[in-house]
C-alpha positions as semicolon CSV with decimal commas, in nm:
position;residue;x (nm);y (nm);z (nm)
1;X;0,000;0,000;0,000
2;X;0,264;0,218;0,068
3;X;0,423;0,165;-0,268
4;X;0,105;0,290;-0,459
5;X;0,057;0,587;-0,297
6;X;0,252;0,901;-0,249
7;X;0,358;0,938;0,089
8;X;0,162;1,258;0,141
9;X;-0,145;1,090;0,034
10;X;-0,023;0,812;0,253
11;X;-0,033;1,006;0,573
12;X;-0,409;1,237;0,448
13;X;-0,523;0,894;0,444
14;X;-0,416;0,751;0,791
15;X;-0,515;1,121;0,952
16;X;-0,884;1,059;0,787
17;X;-0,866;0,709;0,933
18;X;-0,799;0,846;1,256
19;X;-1,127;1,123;1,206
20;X;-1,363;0,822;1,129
21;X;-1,303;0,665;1,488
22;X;-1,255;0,937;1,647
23;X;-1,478;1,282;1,607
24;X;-1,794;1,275;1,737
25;X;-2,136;1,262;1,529
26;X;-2,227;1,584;1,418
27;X;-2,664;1,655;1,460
28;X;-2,704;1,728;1,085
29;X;-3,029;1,774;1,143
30;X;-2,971;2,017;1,381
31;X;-2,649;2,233;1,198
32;X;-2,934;2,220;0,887
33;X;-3,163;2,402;1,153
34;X;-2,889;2,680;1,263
35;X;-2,877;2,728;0,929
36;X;-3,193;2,828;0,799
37;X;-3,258;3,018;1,095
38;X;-2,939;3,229;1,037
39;X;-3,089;3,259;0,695
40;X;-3,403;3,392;0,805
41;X;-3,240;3,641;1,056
42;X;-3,057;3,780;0,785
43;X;-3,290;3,801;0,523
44;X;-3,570;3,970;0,749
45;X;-3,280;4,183;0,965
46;X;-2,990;4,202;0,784
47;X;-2,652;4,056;0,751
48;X;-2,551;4,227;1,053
49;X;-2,796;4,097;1,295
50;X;-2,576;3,735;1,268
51;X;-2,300;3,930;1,513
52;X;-2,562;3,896;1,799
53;X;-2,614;3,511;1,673
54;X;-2,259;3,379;1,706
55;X;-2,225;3,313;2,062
56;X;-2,456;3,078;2,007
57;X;-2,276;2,877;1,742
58;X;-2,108;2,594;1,853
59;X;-1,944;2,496;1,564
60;X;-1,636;2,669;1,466
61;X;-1,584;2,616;1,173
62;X;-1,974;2,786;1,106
63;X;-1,916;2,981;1,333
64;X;-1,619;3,127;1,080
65;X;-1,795;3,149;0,837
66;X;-2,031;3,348;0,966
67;X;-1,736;3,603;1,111
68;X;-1,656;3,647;0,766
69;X;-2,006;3,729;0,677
70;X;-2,074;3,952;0,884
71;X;-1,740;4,102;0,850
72;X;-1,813;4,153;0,449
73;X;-1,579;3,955;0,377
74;X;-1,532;3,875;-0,028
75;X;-1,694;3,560;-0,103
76;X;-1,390;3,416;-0,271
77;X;-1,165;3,490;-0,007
78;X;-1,411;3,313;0,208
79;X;-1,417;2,989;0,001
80;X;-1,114;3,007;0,015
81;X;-0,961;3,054;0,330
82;X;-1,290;2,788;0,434
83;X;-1,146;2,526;0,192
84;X;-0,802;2,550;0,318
85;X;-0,943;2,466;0,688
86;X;-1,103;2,218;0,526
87;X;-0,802;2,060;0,320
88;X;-0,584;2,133;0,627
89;X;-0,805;1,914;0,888
């Protein structure tokens, strides 16, 4: 196995392995919930009414994302710098 892979892929693999046993379940059902709710907030009170929302996002990685929205951040710079997180875990 090690032969047919490149070592970096080698070692993305085993840390992937590792996530699968270890991280907990995430509620889908529930971070689908957050979500539309945080849509509604800002579509009836603007983008800016998500500050007062984030304490109460437990997630950090949504919990970014949401900085950056409410921040104005460019969209691709968020992508971005979100994909990277993701790449990096």
């Amino acid at each position: 196995m090690l032969v047919a892979f490149p070592k970096k892929q080698f070692v993305l693999g085993m840390k992937m392995i590792k996530k699968v046993f270890t991280d907990r379940k995430a509620d889908l059902a529930g971070l689908a919930k957050q979500i539309v709710e945080f849509a509604s907030v800002a579509r009836r009170d603007g983008v800016l009414a998500l500050e007062g929302k984030l304490a109460e996002v437990k997630d950090p990685f949504l919990r970014r994302a949401l900085q950056f929205v409410v921040d104005g951040v460019d969209a691709s710079v968020t992508r971005g710098t979100l994909e990277a997180a993701i790449d990096a875990d």
